[in-house]
C-alpha positions in Angstrom: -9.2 3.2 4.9 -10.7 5.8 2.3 -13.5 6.5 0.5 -11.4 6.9 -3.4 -15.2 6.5 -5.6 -18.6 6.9 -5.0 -21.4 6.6 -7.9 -24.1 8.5 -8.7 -26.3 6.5 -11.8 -27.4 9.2 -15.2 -29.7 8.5 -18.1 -27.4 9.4 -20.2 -23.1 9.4 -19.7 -22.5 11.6 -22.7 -24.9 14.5 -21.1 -23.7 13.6 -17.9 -20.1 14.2 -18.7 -21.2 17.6 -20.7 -23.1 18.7 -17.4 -20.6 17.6 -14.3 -17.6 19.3 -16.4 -18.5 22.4 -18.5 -21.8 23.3 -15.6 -20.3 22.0 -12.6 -16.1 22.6 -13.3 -15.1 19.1 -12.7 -12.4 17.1 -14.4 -12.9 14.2 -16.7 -10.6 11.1 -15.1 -11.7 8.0 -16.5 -13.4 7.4 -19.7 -13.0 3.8 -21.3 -15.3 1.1 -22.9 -15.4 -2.8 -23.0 -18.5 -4.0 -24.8 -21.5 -2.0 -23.6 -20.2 -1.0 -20.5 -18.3 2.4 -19.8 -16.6 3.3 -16.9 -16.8 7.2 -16.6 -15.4 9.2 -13.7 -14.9 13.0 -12.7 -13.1 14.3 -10.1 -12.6 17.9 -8.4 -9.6 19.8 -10.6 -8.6 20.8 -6.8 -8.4 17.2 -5.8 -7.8 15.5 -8.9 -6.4 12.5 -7.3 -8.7 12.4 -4.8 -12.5 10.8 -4.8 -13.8 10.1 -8.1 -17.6 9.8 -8.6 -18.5 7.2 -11.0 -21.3 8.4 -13.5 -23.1 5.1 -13.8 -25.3 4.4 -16.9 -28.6 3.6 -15.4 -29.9 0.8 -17.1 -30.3 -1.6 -14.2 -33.8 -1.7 -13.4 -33.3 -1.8 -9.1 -31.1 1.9 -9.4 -33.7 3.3 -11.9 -36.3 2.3 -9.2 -34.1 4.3 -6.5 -33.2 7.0 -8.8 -36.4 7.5 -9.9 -38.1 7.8 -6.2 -35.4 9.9 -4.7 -35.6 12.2 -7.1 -39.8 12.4 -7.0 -38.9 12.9 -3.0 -36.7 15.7 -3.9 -33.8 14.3 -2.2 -30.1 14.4 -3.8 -28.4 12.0 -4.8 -25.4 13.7 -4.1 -23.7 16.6 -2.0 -20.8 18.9 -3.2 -19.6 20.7 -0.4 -18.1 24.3 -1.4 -16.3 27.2 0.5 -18.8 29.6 -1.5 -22.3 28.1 -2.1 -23.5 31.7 -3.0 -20.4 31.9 -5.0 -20.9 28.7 -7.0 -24.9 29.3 -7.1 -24.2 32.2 -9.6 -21.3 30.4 -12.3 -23.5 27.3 -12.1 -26.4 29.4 -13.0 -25.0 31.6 -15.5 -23.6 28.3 -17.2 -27.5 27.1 -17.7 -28.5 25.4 -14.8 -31.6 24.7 -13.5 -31.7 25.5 -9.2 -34.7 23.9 -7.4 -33.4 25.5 -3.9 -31.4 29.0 -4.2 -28.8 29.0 -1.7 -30.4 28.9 1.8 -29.9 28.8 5.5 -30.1 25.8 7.3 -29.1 24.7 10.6 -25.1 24.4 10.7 -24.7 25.4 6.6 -26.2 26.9 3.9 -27.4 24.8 1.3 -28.9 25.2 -2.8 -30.3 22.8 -5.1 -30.1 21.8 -8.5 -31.2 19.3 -11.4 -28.0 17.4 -12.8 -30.3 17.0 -16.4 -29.5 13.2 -16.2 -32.3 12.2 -13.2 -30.6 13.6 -10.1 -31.1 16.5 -7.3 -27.3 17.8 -6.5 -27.0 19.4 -2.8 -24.5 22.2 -2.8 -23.3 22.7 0.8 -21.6 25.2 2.7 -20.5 24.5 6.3 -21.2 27.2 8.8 -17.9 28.7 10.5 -18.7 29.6 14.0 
């Protein structure tokens, strides 16, 4: 068994698409329409058949509740992990975004945090190496 999608609901897909490809460097994998509904992926260009996350228009009133409190808690609603949070901290920065933690020590990684524009806290982490 394998985890191949996970989702992560935005305000808005367009903005999300513009912000987890040209901020974040991920890949565009699925982008198609029936009705209303759009089913909008990404994927790391370094796994690009691995796990897609699903950016998920948030218009049903249960995952804007959800969204909307686990953000005002400040916690993400994802986690990236990197080889080079510090690394990553600076080209995500320098492409315009906005960092509510600055890479940062914490027990067993070092971890930042950032606002995705579209009603989420990313977690960047980096795994210690004892």
């Amino acid at each position: 068994m394998k985890i191949k999608l996970t989702t992560v609901y935005v305000d808005d897909q367009d903005k999300a698409l513009r912000f987890y490809t040209e901020v974040l460097g991920f890949a565009k994998k699925a982008d198609f329409s029936q009705g209303p509904y759009r089913w909008l992926t990404v994927a790391s260009p370094e796994e690009p058949d691995g796990t897609e996350l699903q950016l998920a228009l948030n218009d049903n009133p249960a995952a804007k509740a959800y969204q909307q409190a686990i953000f005002q808690q400040g916690q993400p609603a994802v986690m990236f992990f990197t080889d080079d949070v510090k690394g990553d901290y600076e080209r995500i920065k320098a492409r315009g975004a906005e960092f509510t933690m600055p890479p940062t020590d914490v027990t067993g990684s070092t971890i930042s945090m950032l606002n995705d524009t579209c009603g989420n806290l990313i977690q960047l982490a980096q795994l210690a190496r004892y």
